[in-house]
C-alpha positions in Angstrom: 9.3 27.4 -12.0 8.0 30.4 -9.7 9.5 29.8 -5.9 8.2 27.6 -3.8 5.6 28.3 -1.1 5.6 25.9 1.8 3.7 25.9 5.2 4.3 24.1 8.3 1.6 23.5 10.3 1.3 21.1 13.2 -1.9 21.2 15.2 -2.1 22.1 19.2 -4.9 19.7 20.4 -6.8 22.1 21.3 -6.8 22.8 17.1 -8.2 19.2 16.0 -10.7 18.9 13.9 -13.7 16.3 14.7 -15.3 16.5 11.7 -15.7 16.9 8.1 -17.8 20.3 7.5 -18.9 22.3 10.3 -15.1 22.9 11.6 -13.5 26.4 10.8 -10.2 26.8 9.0 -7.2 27.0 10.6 -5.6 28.9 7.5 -5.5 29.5 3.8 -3.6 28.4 1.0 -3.1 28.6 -2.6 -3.0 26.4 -5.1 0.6 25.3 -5.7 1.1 25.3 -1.7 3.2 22.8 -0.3 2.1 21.9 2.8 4.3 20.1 5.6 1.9 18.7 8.5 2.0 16.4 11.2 -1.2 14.5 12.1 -2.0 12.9 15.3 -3.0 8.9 15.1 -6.7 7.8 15.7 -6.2 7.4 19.5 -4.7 10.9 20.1 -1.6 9.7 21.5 -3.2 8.1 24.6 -3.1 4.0 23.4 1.2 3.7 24.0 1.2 0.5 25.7 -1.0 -2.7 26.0 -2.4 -1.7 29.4 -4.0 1.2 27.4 -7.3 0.5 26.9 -8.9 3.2 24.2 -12.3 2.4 25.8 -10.8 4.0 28.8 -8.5 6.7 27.4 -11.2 8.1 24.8 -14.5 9.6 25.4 -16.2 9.0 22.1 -17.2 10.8 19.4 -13.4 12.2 20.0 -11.7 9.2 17.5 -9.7 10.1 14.3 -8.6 14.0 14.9 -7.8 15.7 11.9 -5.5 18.2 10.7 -7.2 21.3 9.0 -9.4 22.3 7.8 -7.2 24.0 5.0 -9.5 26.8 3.2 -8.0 27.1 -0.5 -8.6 30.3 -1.9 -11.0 30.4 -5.5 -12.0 26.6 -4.8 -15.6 26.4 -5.4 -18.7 24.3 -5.9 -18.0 22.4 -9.0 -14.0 22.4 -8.9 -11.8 19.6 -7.9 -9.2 20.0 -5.3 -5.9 17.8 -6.5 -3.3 16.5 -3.5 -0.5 14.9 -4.2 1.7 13.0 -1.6 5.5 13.6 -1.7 6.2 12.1 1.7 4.7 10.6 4.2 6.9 9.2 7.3 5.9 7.9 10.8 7.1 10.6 13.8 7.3 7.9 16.1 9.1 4.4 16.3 5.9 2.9 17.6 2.7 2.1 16.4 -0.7 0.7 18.0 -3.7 -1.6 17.1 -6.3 -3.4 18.7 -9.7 -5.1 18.6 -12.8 -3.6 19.7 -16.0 -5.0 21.3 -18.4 -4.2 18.6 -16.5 -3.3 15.9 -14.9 -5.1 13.3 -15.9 -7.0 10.2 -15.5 -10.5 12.4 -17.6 -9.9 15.3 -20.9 -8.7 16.5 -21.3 -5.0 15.9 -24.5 -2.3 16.8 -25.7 -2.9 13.4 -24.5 -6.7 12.7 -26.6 -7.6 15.7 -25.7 -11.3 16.9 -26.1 -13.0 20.5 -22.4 -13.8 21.0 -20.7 -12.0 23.5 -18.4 -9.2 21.9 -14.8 -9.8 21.4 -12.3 -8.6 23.7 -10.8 -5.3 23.6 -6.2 -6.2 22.9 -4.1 -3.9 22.1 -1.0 -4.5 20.2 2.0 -2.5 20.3 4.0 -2.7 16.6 7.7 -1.7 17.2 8.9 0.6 13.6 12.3 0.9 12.0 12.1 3.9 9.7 15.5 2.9 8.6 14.7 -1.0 7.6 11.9 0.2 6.6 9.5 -2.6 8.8 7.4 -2.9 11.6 7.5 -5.5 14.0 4.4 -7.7 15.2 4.0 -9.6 17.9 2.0 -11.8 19.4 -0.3 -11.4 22.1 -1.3 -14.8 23.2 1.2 -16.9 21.0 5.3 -16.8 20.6 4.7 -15.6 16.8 7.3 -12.9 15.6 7.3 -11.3 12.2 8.5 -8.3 10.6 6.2 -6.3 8.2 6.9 -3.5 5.5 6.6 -0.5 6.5 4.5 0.8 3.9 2.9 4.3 5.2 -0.4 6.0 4.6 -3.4 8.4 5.4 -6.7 6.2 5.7 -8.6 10.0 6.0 -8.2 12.3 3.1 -10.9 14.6 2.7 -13.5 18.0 1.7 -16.7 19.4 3.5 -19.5 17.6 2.1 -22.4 19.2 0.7 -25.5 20.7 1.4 -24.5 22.0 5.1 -24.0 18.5 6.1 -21.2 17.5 8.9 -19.9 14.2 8.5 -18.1 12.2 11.6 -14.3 11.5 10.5 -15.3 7.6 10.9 -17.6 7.9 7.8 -16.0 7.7 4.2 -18.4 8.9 1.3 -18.5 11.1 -1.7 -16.4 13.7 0.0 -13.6 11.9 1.0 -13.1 10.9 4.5 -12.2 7.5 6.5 -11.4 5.7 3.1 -8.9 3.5 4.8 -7.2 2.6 1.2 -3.4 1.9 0.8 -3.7 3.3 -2.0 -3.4 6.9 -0.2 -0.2 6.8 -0.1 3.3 8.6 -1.3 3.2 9.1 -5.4 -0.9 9.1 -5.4 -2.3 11.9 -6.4 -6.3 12.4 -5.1 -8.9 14.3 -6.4 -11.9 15.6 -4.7 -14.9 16.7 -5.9 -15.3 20.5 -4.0 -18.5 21.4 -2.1 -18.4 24.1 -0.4 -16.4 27.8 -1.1 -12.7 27.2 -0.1 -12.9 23.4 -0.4 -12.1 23.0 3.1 -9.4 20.4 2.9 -8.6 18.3 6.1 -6.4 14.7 6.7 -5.4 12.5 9.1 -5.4 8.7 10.3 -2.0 8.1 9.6 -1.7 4.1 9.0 1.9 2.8 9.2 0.7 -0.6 7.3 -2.7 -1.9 6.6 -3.8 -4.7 4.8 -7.3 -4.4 2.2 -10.4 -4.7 4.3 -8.9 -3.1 7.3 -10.7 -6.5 8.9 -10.5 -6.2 12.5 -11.6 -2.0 11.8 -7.9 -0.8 13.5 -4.6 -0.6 11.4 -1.1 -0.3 12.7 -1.9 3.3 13.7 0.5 5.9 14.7 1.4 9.6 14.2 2.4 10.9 10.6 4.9 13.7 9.2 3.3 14.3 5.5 4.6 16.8 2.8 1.5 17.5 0.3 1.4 19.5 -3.0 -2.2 21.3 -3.9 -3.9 22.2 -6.8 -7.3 23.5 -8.1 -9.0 22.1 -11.4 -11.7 25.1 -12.1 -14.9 24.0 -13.6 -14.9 20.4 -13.3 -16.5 18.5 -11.0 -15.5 14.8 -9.4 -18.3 13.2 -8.0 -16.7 10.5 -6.1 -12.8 10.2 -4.6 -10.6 9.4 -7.8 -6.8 8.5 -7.3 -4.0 8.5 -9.8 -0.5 6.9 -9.9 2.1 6.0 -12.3 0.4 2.7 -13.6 -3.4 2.9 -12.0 -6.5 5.1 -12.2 -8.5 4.3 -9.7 -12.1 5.5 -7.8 -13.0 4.7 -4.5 -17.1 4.1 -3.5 -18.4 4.0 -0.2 -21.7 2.6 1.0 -23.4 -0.2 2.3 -24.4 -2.9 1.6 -20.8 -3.4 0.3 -21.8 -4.5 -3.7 -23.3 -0.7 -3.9 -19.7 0.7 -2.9 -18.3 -1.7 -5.6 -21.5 -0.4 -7.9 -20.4 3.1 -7.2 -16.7 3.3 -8.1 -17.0 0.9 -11.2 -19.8 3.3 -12.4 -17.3 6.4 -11.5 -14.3 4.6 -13.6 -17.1 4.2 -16.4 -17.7 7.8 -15.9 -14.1 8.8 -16.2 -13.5 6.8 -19.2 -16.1 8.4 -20.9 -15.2 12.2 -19.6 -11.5 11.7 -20.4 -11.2 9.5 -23.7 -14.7 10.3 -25.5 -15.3 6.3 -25.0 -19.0 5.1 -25.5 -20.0 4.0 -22.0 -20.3 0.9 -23.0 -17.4 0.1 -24.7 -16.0 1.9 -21.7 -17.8 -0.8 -19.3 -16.7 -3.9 -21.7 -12.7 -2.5 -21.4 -13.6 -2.1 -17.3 -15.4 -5.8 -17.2 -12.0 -7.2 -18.4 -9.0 -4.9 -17.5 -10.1 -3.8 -13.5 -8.9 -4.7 -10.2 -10.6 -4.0 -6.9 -9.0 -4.0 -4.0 -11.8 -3.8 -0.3 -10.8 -0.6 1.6 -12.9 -1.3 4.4 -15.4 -3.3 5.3 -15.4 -2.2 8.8 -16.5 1.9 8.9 -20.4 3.2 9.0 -19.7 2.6 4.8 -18.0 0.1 3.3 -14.7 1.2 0.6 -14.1 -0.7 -2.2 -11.4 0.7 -4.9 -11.7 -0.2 -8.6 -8.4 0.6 -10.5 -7.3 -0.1 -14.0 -4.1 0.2 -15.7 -3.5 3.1 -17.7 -1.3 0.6 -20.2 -4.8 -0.6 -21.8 -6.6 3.0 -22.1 -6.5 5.8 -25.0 -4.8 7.7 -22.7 -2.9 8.7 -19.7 -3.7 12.1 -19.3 -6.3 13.2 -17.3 -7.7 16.2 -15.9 -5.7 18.0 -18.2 -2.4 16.3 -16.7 -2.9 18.5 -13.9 -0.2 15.5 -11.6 2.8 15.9 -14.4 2.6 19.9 -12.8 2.5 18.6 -9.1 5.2 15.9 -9.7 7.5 18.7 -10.9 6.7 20.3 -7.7 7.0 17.9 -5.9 10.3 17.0 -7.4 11.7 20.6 -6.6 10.6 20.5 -3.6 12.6 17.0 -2.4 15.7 18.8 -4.7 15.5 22.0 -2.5 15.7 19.7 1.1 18.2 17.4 -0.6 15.9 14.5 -0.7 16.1 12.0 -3.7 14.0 12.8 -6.4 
């Protein structure tokens, strides 16, 4: 294996990005980079304590800063950008959540319109071991104490969309964006359909835990150190986000009302069947009907995420995309061997 190429980058915040599109890159890499980044949570540092109100600390649209965008050289229209996660670790010992008036998938919201009054805005403060590997919640209004895994990952993964568009980093579609899956997390690799010359890869929302649904619309969010692995698949495109692990393949749809986002990435899994293993599409939707699982992403962001995933044990295969990941695992695997990291 050729040497390594890594870059650090950790963004001044004067360097965030806002959104996905419209943003200029902040530098270019090759495919086979491995990228070490540190990304800012969705408050921007300023929720710390439960007096911290983020509807007096943040001036909206300025929610969910991102980390990029990373320009990779020869991605274009009709390739597929590959990441791969090798680490991703909190950089604090503290994370945040909270409720929101108007937001949320249990309350009145601007387009859920109800007469109740909205709920209070309550922040929560979720103290993190990194060595026990938990966080700690408490309480706000009771005595309850209990200690959650620590189980770390990026709810915003994502490309430029197409056709000139600029897409707010609270809005998860066909390019990526606010997916707020667990799934995203270390061992997945994600592929993106790319849009626009250079791909124009950007992440963020680190999420220290979040349960599926994401139901009050804020996980326990805090500030990430992430090590990444990139590669280019020319000539094929990926219309929706797919993910990969060891056991699952998996597609994530996002829309509303929230049966077309579960429409969407059963249809993309039917697709992928067919693409990778030469299935009939109909056999391929009888095998789906029986073997898939779908966990909800979201059902609190401008579209709805839901996540169909089906083990690889029951498929022709386990090779797809040419088994571009058994190339970034080994990468990966170097690059944890290099910094003395298990493997």
């Amino acid at each position: 294996m050729t040497e390594l190429r890594v870059i650090a980058y950790r963004p001044d915040r004067s360097e965030y990005a806002w959104t996905f599109g419209g943003a200029a890159p902040v530098t270019k890499i090759r495919p086979g980079d491995v990228l070490e980044l540190w990304t800012d949570d969705c408050f921007t540092s300023l929720v710390r304590s439960v007096e911290d109100l983020a509807s007096e600390k943040i001036v909206f649209p300025f929610l969910n800063p991102q980390t990029g965008p990373f320009y990779v050289e020869g991605a274009e229209p009709g390739d597929t950008l590959a990441i791969h996660f090798i680490s991703i670790e909190p950089s604090r010992d503290w994370g945040v959540s909270t409720t929101f008036p108007l937001f949320g998938a249990l309350t009145s919201t601007t387009r859920t319109v109800t007469l109740q009054d909205p709920l209070p805005e309550i922040v929560w403060v979720y103290e993190v071991d990194r060595e026990r590997r938990t966080v700690r919640y408490e309480a706000r209004r009771g005595d309850h104490i209990v200690e959650l895994p620590l189980e770390p990952m990026h709810g915003t993964v994502g490309v430029a969309p197409p056709n000139l568009e600029v897409r707010s980093p609270l809005v998860p579609d066909s390019h990526g964006g606010n997916l707020d899956t667990p799934e995203m997390r270390v061992g997945t690799t994600c592929y993106l359909g790319v849009n626009v010359e250079g791909a124009l890869f950007s992440i963020g929302d680190g999420h220290y835990r979040q349960g599926e649904g994401e139901t009050c619309g804020v996980a326990v969010e805090g500030a990430m150190d992430t090590v990444l692995v990139i590669d280019l698949i020319k000539g094929r495109p990926t219309p929706w986000p797919r993910l990969e692990d060891d056991t699952y393949l998996m597609s994530a749809g996002s829309a509303r009302p929230l049966e077309d986002a579960f429409r969407i990435a059963h249809g993309d899994l039917v697709s992928w069947l067919v693409e990778e293993f030469g299935m009939d599409k109909l056999d391929a939707y009888q095998l789906i009907t029986q073997i898939s699982e779908t966990p909800i992403a979201n059902v609190c962001d401008p579209n709805y995420t839901v996540v169909a995933k089906v083990p690889k044990r029951y498929l022709p295969g386990d090779r797809v995309y040419d088994n571009v990941r058994a190339g970034l695992r080994e990468i990966a695997a170097a690059y944890r061997r290099e910094r003395g990291l298990p493997v």
